[in-house]
Residue frames relative to the residue before (quaternion, step in Angstrom):
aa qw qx qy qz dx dy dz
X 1.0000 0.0000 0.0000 0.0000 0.00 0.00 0.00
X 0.3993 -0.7810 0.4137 0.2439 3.53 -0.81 0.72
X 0.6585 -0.2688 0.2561 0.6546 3.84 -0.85 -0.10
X 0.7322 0.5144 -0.3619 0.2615 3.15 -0.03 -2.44
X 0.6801 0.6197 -0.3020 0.2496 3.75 1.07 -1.39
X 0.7890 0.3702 -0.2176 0.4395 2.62 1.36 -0.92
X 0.5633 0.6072 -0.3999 0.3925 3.25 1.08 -0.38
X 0.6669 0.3925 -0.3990 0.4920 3.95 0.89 -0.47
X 0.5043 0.5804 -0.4667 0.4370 3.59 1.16 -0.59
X 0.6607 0.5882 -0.2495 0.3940 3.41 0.12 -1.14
X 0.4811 0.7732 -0.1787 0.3725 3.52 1.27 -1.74
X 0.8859 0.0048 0.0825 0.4565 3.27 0.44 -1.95
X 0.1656 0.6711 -0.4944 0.5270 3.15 1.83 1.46
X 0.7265 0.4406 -0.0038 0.5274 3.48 0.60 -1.67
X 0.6749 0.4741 -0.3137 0.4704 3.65 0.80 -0.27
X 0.6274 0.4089 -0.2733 0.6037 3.56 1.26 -1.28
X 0.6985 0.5854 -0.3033 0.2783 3.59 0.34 -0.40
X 0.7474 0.4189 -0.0540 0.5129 2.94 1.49 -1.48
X 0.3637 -0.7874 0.3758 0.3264 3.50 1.56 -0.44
X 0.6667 0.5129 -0.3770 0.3876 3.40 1.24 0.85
X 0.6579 -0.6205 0.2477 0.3477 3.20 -1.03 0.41
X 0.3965 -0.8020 0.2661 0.3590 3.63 -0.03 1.15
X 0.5020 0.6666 -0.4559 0.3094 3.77 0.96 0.57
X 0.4024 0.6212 -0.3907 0.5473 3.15 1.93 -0.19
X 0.8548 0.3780 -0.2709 0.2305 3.55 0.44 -0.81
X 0.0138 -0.8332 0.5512 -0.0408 3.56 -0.04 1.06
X 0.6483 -0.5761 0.2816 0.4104 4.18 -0.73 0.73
X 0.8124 0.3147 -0.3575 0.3363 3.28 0.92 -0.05
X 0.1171 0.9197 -0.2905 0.2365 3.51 1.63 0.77
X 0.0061 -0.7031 0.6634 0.2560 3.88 0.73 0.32
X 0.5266 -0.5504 0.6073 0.2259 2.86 -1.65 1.65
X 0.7760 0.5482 -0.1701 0.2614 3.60 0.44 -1.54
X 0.6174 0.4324 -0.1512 0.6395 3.84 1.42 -1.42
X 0.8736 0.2349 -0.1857 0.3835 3.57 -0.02 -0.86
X 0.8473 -0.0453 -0.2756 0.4517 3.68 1.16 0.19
X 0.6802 -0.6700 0.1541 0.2541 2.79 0.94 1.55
X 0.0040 -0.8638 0.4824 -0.1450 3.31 1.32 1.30
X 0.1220 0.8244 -0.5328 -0.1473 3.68 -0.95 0.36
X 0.7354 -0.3621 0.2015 0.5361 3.91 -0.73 0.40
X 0.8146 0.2171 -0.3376 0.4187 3.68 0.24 -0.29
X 0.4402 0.5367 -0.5375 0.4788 3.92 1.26 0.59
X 0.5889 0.5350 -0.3612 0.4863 3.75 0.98 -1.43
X 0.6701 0.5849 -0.2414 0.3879 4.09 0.77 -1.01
X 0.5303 0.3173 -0.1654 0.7686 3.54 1.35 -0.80
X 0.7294 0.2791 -0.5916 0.2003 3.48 -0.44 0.96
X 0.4910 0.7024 -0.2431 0.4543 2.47 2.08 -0.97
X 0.6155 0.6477 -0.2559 0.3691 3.40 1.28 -0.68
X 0.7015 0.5207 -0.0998 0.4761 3.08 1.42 -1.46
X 0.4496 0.7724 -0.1503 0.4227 2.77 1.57 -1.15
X 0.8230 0.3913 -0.0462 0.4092 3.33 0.94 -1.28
X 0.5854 0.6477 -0.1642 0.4591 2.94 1.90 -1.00
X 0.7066 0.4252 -0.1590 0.5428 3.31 1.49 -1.16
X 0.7226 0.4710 -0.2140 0.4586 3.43 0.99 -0.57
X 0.1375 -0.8190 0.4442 0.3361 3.54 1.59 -0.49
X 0.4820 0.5952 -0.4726 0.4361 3.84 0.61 0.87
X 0.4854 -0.6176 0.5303 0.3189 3.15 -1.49 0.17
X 0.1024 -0.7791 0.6178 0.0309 3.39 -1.29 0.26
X 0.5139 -0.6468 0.5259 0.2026 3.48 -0.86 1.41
X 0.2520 -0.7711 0.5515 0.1942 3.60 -1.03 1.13
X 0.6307 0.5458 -0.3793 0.4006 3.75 1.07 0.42
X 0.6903 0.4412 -0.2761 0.5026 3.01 1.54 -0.78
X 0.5784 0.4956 -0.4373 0.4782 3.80 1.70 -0.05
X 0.6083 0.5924 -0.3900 0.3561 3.59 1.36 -0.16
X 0.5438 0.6796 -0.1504 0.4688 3.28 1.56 -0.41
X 0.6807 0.5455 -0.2827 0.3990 3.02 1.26 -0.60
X 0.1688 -0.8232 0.5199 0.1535 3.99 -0.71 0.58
X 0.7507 0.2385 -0.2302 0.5715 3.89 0.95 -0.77
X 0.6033 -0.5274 0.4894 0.3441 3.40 -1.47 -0.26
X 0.5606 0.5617 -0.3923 0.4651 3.29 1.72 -0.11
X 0.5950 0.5192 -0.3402 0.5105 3.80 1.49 -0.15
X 0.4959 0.6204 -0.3798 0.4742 3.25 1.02 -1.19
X 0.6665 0.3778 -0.2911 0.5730 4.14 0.43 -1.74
X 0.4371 0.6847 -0.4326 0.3910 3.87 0.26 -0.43
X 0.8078 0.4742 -0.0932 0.3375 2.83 0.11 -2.13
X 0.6286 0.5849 -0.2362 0.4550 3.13 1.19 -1.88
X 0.7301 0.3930 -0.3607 0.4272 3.76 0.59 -1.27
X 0.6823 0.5336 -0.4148 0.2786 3.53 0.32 -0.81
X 0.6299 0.5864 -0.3005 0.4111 3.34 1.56 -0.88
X 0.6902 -0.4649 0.3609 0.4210 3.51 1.62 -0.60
X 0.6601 0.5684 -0.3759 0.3162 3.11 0.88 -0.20
């Protein structure tokens, strides 16, 4: 899967979750300062995250994350 794939995948993971519209979200968005992300929204992506991607995904290192450009980070390093 390529960046772009993942990066729109990821997009409307974080959009349905977060309740915003996914043109707000662009890779360098702080999930956490700008739409007020908190440890159990960052958990339910990581969740989803996993579901769609069929991989596993460390819940400290998804807590750690702050943009969607880390989040895609994360996602590649894990394999996806």
């Amino acid at each position: 899967m390529s960046d772009e794939e993942v990066f729109q995948e990821l997009r409307s993971i974080c959009a349905k979750i977060l309740t915003v519209d996914p043109a707000l979200l662009s890779r360098d968005v702080d999930l956490r300062e700008e739409l007020e992300a908190d440890s159990l929204d960052m958990a339910e992506i990581a969740a989803a995250m996993e579901d769609r991607f069929k991989l596993t995904v460390d819940l400290d290192t998804a807590q750690q994350a702050r943009t969607l450009a880390d989040v895609v980070a994360l996602l590649q390093a894990a394999g996806a």
